[in-house]
C-alpha atoms as one frame of an Amber mdcrd trajectory, in Angstrom:
protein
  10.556  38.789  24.708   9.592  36.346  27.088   7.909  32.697  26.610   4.511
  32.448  28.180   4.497  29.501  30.554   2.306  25.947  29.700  -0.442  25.408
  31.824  -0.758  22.023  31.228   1.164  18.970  29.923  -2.121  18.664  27.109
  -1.410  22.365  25.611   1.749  21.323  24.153   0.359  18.167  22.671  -1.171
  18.132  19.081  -5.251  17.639  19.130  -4.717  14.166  17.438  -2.520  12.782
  21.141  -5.434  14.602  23.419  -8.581  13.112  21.849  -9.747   9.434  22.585
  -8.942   6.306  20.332 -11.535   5.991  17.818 -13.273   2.618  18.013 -12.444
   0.501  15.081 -15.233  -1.118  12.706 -16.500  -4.610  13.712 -15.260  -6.708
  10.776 -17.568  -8.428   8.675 -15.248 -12.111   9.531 -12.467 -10.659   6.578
 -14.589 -10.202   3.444 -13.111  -7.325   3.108  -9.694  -7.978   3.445  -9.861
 -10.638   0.690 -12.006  -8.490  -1.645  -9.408  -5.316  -0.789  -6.613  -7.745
  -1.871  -8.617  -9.267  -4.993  -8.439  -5.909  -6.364  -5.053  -4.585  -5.320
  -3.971  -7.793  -7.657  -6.483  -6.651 -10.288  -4.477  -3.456 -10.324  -1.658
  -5.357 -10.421  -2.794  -7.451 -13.029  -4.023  -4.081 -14.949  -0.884  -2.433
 -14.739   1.213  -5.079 -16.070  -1.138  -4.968 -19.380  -0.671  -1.765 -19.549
   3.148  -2.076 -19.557   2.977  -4.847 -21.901   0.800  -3.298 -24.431   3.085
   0.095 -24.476   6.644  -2.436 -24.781   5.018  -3.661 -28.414   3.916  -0.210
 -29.477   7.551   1.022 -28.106   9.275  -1.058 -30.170   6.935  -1.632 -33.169
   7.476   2.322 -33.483   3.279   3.082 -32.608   4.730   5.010 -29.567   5.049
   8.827 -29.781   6.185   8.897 -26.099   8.693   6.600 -24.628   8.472   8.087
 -21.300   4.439   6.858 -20.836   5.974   3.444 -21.101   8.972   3.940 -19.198
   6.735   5.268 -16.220   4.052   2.004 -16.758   6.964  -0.457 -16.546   8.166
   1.602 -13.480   5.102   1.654 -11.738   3.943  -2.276 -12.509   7.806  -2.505
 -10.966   7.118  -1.226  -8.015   3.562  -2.506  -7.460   4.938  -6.234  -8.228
   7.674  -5.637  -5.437   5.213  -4.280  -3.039   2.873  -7.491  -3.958   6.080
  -9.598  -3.173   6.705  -8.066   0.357   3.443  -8.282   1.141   2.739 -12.004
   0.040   6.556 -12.491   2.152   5.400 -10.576   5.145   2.347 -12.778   5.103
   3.466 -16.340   4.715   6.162 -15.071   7.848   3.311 -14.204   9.892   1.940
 -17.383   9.717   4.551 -19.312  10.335   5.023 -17.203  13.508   1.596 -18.436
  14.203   1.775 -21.683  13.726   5.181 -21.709  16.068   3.065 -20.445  18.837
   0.740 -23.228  18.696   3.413 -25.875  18.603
């Protein structure tokens, strides 16, 4: 069995490398950045509720299923610490910035 030869450097290469960039969306000045991050802390927000609400029926003895609380605690865990990074990684940035204009 022998290995048919490449023609060209572009035949090995996925379709995604080959094609052109696509052109990004002119932004409309960050509205909606600040209304994507208004509602990632809505979620937030939402999913701490929901963990609260299921610790009192958890221990009041309402819950039938431990586990649905055990995975809304996880999950407004885990959303919280991705909050924190990104409120971290943000407030870095800017510093960085305002370095660079010093």
């Amino acid at each position: 069995m022998s290995i048919p030869p490449i023609s060209g450097i572009s035949a090995a290469m996925p379709a995604a490398v080959t094609q052109p960039p696509q052109t990004m969306p002119v932004s409309d000045g960050g509205a909606g950045f600040g209304t994507s991050l208004a509602s990632a802390v809505d979620g937030l927000q939402a999913m701490q509720s929901t963990s609260s609400a299921l610790a009192i029926k958890a221990v009041t003895g309402d819950l039938s299923d431990v586990h649905d609380y055990t995975i809304a605690a996880t999950q407004a865990s885990v959303a919280m610490e991705l909050t924190a990074t990104i409120r971290n990684r943000a407030v870095d940035a800017f510093n960085e910035i305002m370095r660079m204009q010093a």
